[in-house]
ZATI-477740 format. One record per residue: residue number from 0; residue in one letter; x, y, z of N, C-alpha, C, CB in turn. Coordinates in Angstrom, 2 decimals. Glycine has a CB too. Layout:
BEGIN
NUM/a/X/Y/Z/X/Y/Z/X/Y/Z/X/Y/Z $
...
This chain:
BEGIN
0/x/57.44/111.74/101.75/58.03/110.41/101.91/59.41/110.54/102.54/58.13/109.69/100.54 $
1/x/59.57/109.50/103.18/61.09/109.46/104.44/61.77/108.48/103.94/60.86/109.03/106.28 $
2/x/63.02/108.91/104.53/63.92/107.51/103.87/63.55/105.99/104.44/65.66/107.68/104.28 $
3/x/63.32/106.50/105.96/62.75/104.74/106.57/61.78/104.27/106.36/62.58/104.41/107.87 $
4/x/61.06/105.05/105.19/59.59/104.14/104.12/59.93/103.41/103.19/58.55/105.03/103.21 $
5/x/61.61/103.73/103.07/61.96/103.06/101.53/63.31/102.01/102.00/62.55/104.55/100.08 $
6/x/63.81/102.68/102.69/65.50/101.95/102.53/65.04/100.62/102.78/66.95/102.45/103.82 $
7/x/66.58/100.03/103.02/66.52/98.34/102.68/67.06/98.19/104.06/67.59/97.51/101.20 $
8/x/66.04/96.95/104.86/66.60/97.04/106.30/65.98/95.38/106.15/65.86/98.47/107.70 $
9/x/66.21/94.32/106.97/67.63/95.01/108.08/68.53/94.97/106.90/68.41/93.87/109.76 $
10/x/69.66/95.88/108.18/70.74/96.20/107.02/71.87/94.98/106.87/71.59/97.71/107.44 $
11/x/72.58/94.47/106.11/73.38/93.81/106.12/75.13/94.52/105.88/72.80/92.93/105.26 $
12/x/75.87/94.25/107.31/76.47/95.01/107.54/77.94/93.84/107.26/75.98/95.78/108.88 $
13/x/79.37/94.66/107.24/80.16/93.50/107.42/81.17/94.29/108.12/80.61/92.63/106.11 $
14/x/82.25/93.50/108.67/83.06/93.65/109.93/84.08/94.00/108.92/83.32/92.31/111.12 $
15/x/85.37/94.74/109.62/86.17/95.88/109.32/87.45/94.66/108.87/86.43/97.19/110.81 $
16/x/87.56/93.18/109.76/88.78/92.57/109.82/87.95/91.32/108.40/89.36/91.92/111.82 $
17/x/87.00/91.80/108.14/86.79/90.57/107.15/87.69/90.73/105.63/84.99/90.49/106.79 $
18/x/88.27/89.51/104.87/89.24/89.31/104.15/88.06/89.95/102.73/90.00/87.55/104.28 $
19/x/88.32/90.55/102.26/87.65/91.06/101.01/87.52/89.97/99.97/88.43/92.24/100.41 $
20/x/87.96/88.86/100.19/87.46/87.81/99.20/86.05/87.07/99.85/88.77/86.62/98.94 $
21/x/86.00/87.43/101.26/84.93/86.78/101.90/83.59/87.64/101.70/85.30/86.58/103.40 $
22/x/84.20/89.10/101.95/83.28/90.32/101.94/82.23/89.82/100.45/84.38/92.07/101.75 $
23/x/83.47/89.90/99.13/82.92/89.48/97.49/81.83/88.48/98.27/84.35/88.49/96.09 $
24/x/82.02/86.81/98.63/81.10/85.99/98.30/79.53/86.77/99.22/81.71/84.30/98.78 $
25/x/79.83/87.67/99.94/78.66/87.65/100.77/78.03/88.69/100.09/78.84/87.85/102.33 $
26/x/78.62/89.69/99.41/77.84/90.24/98.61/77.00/89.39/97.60/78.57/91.09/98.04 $
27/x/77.57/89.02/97.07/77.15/88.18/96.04/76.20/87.75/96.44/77.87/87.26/95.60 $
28/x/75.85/86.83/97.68/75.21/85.68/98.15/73.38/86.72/98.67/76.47/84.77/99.76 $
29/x/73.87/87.65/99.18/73.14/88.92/99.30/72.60/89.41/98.41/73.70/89.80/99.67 $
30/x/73.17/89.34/97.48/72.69/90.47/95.74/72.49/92.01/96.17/70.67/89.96/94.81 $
31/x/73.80/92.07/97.06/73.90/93.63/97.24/75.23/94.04/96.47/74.00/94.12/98.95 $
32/x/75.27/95.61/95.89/76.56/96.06/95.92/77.52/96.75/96.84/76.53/96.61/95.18 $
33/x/77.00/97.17/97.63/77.59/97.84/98.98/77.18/97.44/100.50/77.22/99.28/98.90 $
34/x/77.66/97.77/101.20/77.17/97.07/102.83/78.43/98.32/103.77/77.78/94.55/103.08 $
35/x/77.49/98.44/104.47/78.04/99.71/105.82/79.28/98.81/106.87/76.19/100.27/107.24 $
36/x/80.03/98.73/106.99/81.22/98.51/107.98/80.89/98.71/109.49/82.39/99.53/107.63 $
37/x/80.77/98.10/110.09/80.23/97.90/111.93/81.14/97.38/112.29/78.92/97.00/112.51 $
38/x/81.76/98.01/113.44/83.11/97.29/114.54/82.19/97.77/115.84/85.24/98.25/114.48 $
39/x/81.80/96.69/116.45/81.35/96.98/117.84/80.26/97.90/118.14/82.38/97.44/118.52 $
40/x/79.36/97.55/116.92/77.99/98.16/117.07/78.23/99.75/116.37/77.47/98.19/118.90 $
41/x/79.21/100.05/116.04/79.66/101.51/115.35/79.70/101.10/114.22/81.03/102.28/115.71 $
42/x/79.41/102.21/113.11/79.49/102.75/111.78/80.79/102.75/111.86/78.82/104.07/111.40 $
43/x/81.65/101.96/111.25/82.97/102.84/110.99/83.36/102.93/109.52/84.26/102.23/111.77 $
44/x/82.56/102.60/108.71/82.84/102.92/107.03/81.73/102.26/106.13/84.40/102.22/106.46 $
45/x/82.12/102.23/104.71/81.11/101.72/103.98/81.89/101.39/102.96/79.94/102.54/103.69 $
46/x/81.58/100.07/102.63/82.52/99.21/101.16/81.60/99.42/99.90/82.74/97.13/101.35 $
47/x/81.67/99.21/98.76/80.33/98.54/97.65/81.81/97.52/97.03/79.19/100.16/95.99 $
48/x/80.78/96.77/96.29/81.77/95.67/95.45/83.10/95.92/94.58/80.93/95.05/94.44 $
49/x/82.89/97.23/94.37/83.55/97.70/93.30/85.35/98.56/93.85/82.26/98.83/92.57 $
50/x/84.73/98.91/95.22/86.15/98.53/96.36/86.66/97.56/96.41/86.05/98.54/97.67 $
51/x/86.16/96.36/96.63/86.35/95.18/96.89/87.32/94.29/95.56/84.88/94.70/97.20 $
52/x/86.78/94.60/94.22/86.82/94.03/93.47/88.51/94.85/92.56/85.28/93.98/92.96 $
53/x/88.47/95.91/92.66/89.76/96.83/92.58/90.54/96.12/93.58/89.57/98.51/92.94 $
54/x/90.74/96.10/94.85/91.72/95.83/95.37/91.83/93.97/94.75/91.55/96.30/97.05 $
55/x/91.18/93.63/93.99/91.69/91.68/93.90/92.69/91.71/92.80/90.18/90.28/93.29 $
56/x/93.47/90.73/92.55/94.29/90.89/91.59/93.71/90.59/90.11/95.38/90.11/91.93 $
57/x/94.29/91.33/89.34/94.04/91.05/87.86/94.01/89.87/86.98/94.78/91.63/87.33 $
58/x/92.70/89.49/86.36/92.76/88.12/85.69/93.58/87.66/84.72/91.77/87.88/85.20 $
59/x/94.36/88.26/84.36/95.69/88.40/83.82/97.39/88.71/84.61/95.37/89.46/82.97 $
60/x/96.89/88.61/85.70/98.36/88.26/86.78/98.74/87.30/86.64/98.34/88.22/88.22 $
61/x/100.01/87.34/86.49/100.62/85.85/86.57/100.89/84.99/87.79/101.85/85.89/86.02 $
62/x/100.15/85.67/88.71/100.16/84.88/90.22/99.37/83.43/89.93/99.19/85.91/91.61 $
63/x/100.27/82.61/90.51/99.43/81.21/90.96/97.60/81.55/91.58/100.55/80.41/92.54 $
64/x/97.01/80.46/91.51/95.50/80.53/92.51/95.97/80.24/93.86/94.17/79.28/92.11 $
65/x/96.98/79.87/93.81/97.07/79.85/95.59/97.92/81.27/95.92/98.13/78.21/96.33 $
66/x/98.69/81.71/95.25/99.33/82.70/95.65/98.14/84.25/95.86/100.57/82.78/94.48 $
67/x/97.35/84.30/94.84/95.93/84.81/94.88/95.24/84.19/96.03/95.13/84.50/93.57 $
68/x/94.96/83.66/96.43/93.90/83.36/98.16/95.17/83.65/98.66/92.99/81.46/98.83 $
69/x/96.15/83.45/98.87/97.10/83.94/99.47/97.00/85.29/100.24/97.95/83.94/98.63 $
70/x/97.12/86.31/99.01/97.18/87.77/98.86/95.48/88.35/99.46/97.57/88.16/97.00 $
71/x/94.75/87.02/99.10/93.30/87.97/99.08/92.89/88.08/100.79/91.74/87.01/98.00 $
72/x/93.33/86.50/101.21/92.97/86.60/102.30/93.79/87.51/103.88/92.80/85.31/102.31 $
73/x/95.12/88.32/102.77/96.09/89.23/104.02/94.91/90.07/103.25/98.31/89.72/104.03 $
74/x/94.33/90.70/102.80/93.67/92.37/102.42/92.30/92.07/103.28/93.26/92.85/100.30 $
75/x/92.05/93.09/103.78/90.73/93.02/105.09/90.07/94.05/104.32/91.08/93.51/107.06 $
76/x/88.90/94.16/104.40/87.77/95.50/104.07/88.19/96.39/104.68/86.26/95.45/104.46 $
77/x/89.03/97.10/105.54/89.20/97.97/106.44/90.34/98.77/105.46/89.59/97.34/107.98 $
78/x/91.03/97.82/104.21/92.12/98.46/103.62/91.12/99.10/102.62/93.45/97.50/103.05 $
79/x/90.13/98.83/102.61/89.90/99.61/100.82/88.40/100.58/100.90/89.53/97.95/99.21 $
80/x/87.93/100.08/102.37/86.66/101.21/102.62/86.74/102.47/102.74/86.02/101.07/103.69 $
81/x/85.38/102.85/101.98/85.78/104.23/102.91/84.79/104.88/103.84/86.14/105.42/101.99 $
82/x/86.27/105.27/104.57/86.19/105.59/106.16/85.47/107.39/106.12/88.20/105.47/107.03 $
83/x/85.15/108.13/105.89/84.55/109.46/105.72/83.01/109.28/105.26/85.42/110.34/104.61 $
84/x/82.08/108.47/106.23/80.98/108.36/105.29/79.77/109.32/105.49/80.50/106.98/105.33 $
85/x/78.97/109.67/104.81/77.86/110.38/105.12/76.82/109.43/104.95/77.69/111.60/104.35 $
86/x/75.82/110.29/106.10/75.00/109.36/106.06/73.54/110.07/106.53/75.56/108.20/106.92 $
87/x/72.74/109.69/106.41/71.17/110.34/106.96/70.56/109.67/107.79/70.08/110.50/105.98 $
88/x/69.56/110.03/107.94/68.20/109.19/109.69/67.00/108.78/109.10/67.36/110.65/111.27 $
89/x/66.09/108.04/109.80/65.14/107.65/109.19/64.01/108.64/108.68/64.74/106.77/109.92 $
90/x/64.11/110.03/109.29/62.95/110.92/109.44/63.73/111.79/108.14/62.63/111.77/111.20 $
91/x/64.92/111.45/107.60/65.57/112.75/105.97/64.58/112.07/105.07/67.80/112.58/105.04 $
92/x/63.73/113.32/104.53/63.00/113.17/103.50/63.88/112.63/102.17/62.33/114.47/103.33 $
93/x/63.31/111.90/101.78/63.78/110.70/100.48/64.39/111.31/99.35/62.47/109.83/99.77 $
94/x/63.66/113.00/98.88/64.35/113.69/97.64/65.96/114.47/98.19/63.09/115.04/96.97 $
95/x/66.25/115.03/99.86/67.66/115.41/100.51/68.44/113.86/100.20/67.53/115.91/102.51 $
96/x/67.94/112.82/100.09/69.14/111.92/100.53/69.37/111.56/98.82/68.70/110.34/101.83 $
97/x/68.30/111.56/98.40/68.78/111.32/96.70/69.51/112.32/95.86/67.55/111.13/95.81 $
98/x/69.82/113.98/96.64/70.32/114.83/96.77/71.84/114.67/96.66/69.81/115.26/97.70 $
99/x/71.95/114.26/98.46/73.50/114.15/98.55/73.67/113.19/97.76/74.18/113.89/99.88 $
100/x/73.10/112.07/97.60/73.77/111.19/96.79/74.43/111.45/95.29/72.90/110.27/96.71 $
101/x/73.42/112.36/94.54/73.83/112.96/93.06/74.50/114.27/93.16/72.53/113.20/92.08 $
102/x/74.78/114.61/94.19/75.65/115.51/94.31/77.22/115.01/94.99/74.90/116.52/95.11 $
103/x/77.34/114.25/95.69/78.09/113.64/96.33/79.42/111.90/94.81/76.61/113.08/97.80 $
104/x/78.11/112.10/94.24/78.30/110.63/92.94/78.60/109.54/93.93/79.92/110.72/91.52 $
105/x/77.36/109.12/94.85/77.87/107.75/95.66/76.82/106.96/95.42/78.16/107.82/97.33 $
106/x/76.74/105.69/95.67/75.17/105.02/95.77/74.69/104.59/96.61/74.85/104.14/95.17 $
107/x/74.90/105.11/97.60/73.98/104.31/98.77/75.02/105.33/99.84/74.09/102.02/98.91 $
108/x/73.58/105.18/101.17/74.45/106.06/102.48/73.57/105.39/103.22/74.52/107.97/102.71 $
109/x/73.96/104.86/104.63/73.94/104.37/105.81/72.61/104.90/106.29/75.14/104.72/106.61 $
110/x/71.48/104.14/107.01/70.38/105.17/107.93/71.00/104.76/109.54/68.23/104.61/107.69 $
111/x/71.40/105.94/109.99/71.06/105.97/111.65/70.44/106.27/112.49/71.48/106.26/112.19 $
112/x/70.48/105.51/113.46/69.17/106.01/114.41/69.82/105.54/115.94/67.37/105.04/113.97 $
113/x/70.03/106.57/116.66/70.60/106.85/118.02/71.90/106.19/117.79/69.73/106.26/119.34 $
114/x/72.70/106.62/116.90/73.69/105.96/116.76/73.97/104.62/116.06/73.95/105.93/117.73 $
115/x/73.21/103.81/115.84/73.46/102.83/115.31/72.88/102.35/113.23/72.86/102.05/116.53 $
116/x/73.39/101.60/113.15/72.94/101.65/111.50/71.68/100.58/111.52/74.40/101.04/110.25 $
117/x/70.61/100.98/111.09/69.44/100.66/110.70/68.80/100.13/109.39/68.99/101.51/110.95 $
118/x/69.99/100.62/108.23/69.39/100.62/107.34/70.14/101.30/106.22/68.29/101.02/107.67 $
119/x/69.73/101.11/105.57/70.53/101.72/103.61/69.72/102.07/102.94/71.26/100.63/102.40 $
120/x/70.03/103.30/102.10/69.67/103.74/101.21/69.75/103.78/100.15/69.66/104.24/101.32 $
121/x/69.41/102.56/98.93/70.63/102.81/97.83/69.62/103.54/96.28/71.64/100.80/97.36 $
122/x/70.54/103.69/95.32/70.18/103.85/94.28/69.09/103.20/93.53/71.03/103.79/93.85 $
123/x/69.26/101.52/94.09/67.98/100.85/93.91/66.52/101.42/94.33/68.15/99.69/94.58 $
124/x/67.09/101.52/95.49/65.56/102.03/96.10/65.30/103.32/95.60/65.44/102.17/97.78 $
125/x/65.96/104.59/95.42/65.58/105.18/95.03/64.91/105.13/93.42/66.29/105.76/95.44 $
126/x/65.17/104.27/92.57/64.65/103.54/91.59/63.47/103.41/91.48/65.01/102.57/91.56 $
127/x/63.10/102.67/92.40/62.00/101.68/92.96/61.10/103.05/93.33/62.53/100.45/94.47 $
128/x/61.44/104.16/94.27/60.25/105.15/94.57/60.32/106.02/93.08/60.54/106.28/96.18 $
129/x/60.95/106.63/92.23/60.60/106.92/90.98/59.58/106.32/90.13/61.53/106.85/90.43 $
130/x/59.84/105.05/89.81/58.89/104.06/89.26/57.32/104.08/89.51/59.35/102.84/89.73 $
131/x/57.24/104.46/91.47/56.28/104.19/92.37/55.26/106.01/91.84/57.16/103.88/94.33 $
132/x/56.61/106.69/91.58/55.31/107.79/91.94/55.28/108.34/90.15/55.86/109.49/93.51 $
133/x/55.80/107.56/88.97/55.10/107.89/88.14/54.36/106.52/87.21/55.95/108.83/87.46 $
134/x/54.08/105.87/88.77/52.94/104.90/87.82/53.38/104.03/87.04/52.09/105.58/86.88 $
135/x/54.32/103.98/86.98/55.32/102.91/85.99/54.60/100.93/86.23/57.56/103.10/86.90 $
136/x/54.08/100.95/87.00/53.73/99.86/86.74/51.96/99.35/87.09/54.80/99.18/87.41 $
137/x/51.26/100.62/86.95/50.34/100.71/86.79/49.64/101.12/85.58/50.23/101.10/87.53 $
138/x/48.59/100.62/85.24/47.45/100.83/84.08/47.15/102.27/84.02/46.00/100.01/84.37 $
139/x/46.91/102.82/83.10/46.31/104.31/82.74/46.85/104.68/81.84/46.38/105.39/83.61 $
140/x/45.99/106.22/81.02/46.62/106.62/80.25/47.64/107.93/80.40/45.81/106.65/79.48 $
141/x/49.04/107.88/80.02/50.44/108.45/80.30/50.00/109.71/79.48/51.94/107.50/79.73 $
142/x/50.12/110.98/80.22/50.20/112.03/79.33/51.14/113.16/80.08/48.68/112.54/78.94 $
143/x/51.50/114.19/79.45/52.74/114.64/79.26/53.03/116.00/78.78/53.26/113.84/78.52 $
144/x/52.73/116.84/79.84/51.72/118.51/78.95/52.79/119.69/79.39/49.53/119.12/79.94 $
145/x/52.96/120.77/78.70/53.79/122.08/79.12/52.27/122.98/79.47/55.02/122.87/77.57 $
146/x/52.44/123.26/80.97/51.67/124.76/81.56/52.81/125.56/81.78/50.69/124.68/83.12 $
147/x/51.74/127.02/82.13/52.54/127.90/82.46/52.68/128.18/84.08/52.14/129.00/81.71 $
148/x/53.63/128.63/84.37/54.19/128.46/85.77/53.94/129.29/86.71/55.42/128.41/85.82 $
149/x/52.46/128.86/86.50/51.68/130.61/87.75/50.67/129.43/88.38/50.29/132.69/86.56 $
150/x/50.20/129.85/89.66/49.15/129.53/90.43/47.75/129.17/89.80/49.03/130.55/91.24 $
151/x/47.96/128.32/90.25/46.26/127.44/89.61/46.23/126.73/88.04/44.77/128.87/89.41 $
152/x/47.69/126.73/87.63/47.40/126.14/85.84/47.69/124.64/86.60/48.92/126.79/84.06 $
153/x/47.67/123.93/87.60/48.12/122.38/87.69/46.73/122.04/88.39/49.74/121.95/88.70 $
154/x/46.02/122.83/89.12/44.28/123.00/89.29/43.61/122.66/88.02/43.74/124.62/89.67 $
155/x/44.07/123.33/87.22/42.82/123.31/85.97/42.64/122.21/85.40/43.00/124.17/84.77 $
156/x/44.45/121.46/85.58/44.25/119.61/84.89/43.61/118.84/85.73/45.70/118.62/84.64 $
157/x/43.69/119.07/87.02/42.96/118.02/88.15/41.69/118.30/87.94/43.29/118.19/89.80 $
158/x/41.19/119.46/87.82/39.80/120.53/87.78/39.26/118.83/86.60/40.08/122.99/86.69 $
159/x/39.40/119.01/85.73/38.80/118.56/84.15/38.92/117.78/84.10/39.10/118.86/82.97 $
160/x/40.20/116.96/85.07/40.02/115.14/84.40/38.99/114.97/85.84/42.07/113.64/84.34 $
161/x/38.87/115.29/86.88/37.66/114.96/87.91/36.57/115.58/87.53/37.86/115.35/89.34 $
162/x/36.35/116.56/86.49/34.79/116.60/85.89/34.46/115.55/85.29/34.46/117.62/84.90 $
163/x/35.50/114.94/84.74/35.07/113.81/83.58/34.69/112.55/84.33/36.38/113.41/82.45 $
164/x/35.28/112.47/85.61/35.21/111.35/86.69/36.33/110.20/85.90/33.33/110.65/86.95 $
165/x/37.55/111.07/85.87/39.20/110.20/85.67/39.31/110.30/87.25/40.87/111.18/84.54 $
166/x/40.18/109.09/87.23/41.22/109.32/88.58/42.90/109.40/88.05/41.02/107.77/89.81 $
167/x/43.40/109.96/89.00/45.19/109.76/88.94/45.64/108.73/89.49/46.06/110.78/89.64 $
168/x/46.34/107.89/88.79/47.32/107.08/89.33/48.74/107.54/89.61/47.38/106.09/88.55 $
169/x/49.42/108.62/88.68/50.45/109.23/89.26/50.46/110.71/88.82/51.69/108.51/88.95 $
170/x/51.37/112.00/89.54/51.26/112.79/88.68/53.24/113.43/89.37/49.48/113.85/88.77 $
171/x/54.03/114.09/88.37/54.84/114.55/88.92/55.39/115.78/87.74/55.71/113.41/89.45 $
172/x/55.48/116.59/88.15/55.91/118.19/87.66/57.65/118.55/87.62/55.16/119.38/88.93 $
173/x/57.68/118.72/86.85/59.17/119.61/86.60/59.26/120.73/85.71/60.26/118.74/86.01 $
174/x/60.90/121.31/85.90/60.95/122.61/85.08/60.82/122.33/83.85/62.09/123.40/85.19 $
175/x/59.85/123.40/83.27/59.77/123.57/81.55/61.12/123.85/81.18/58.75/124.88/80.92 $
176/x/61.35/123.78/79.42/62.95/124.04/78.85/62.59/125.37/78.22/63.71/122.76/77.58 $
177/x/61.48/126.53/78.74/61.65/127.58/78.13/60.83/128.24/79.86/60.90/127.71/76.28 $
178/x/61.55/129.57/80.15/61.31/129.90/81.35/59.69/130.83/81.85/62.61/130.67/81.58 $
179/x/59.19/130.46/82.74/58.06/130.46/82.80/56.72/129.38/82.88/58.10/131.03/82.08 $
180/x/57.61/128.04/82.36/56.73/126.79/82.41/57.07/126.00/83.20/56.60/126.09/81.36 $
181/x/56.37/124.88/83.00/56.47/123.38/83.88/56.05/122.39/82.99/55.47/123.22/85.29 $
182/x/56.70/121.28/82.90/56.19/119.78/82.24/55.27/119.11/83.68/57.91/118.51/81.68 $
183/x/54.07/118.75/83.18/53.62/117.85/84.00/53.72/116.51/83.05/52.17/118.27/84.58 $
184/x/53.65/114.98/84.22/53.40/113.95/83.37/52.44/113.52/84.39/54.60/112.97/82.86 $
185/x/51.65/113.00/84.01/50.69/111.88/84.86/50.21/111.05/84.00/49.42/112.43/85.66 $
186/x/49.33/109.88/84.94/48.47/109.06/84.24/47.20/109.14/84.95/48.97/107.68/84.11 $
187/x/46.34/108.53/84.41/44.72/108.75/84.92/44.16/107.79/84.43/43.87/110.03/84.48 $
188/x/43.07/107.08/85.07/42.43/106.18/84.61/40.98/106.54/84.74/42.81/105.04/85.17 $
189/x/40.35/105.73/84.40/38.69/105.84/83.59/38.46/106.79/83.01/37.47/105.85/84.35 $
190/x/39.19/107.09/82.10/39.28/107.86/80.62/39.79/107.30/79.77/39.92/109.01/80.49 $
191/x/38.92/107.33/78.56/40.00/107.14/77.09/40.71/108.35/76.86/39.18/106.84/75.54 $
192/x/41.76/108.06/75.56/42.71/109.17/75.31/41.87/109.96/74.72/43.98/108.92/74.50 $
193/x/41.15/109.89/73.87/40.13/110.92/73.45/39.71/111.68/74.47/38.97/110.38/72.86 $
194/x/39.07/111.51/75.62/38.88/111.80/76.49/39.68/113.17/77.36/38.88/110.72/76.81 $
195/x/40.61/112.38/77.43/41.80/113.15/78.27/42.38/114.26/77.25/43.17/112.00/78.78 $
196/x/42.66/113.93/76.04/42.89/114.97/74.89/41.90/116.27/75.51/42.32/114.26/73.12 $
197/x/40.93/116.03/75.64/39.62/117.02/75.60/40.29/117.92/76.70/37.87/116.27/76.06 $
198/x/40.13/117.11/77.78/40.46/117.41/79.27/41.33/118.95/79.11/41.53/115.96/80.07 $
199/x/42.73/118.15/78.13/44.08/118.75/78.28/44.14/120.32/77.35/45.28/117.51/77.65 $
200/x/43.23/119.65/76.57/43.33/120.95/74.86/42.99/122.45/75.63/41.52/120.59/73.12 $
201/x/42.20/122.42/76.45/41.62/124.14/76.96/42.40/124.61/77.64/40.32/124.40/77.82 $
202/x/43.35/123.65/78.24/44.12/124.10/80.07/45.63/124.13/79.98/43.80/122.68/81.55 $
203/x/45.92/123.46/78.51/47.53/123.35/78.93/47.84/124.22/77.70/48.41/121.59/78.99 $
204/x/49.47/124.53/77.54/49.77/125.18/76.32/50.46/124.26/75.28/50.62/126.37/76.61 $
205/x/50.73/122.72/76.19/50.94/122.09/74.50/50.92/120.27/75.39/53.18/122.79/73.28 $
206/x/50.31/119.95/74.16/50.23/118.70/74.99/51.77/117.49/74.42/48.35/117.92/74.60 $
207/x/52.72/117.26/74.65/53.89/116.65/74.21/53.64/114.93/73.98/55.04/117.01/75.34 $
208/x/53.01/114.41/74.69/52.61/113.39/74.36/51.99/112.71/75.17/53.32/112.88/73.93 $
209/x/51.13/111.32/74.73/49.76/111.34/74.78/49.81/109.78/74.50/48.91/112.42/73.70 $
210/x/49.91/108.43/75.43/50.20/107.14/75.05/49.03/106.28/76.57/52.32/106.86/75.03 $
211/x/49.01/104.89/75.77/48.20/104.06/77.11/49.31/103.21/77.73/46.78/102.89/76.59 $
């Protein structure tokens, strides 16, 4: 999976001279938290709300409401973005960009393509493909097993729930917490849990849990 299967396009972008009280309502109006900065068809930064909302004055200032639109409307997005952004293409596989992102602590990065911004990547979406590939909003039964971490033990679960004539609706693998294993979780349908119990008892070394 690629990032330009998932991100959020078109992108909604905002201009560098816009007053950050204007930037707030359009987020808002959007139900985005961040938006990429474009001056003349260029990337030149990336805001989220929470820039925006730091630079406004405190609801406890003793400034007048006019002295506040005052102040809000001299501060431009260009004072509080930031200008150093990284960013990926439509063809960066979806787990590198969810990468930099948790390595980086940002939520969202720009998609380009020949230069221009196409598109966003945010935390949402990456949400949204988690959800997607463990079935989260599909029917089946959720199970949840420790194998051991050699060739052919993730065969033997596919092997047994397709003797039984189960299908998968999702399946996704990670590191075991003792070295040498793997947690699988999946779900499968046209099986009962009885069923799948059976499946699991010969092939795995412990089954952790076991729900519809």
């Amino acid at each position: 999976m690629l990032v330009g299967d998932k991100m959020s396009k078109p992108v909604i972008s905002i201009s560098p001279d816009m007053p950050i009280s204007d930037a707030l309502i359009l987020m808002k109006k959007e139900k985005i938290r961040r938006a990429p900065v474009v001056k003349d068809g260029k990337l030149v930064g990336i805001v989220s709300d929470k820039d925006l909302l730091n630079a406004s004055p405190s609801p406890v200032t003793t400034l007048s409401i006019w002295e506040m639109n005052y102040l809000l409307s001299k501060i431009t997005v260009s004072e509080v973005m930031t200008s150093n952004v990284l960013t990926v293409t439509e063809d960066t596989p979806i787990e590198q960009a969810a990468r930099i992102m948790a390595d980086n602590k940002i939520g969202g990065l720009p998609v380009m393509k020949d230069g221009h911004c196409v598109g966003i990547i945010t935390e949402t979406d990456l949400f949204k493909v988690f959800l997607e590939l463990l079935g989260a909003r599909e029917s089946g039964i959720r199970a949840t097993v420790v194998i051991e971490d050699q060739p052919g033990s993730l065969a033997k679960i596919t092997e047994h729930i397709a003797e039984k004539k189960g299908t998968f609706v999702s399946l996704g693998q990670f590191k075991g917490k003792k070295e040498g294993t793997r947690i699988v979780t999946f779900k499968a349908a046209g099986l009962s849990m009885d069923q799948i119990r059976e499946c699991l008892s010969p092939v795995v070394l412990e089954i952790i849990d076991l729900r519809s």
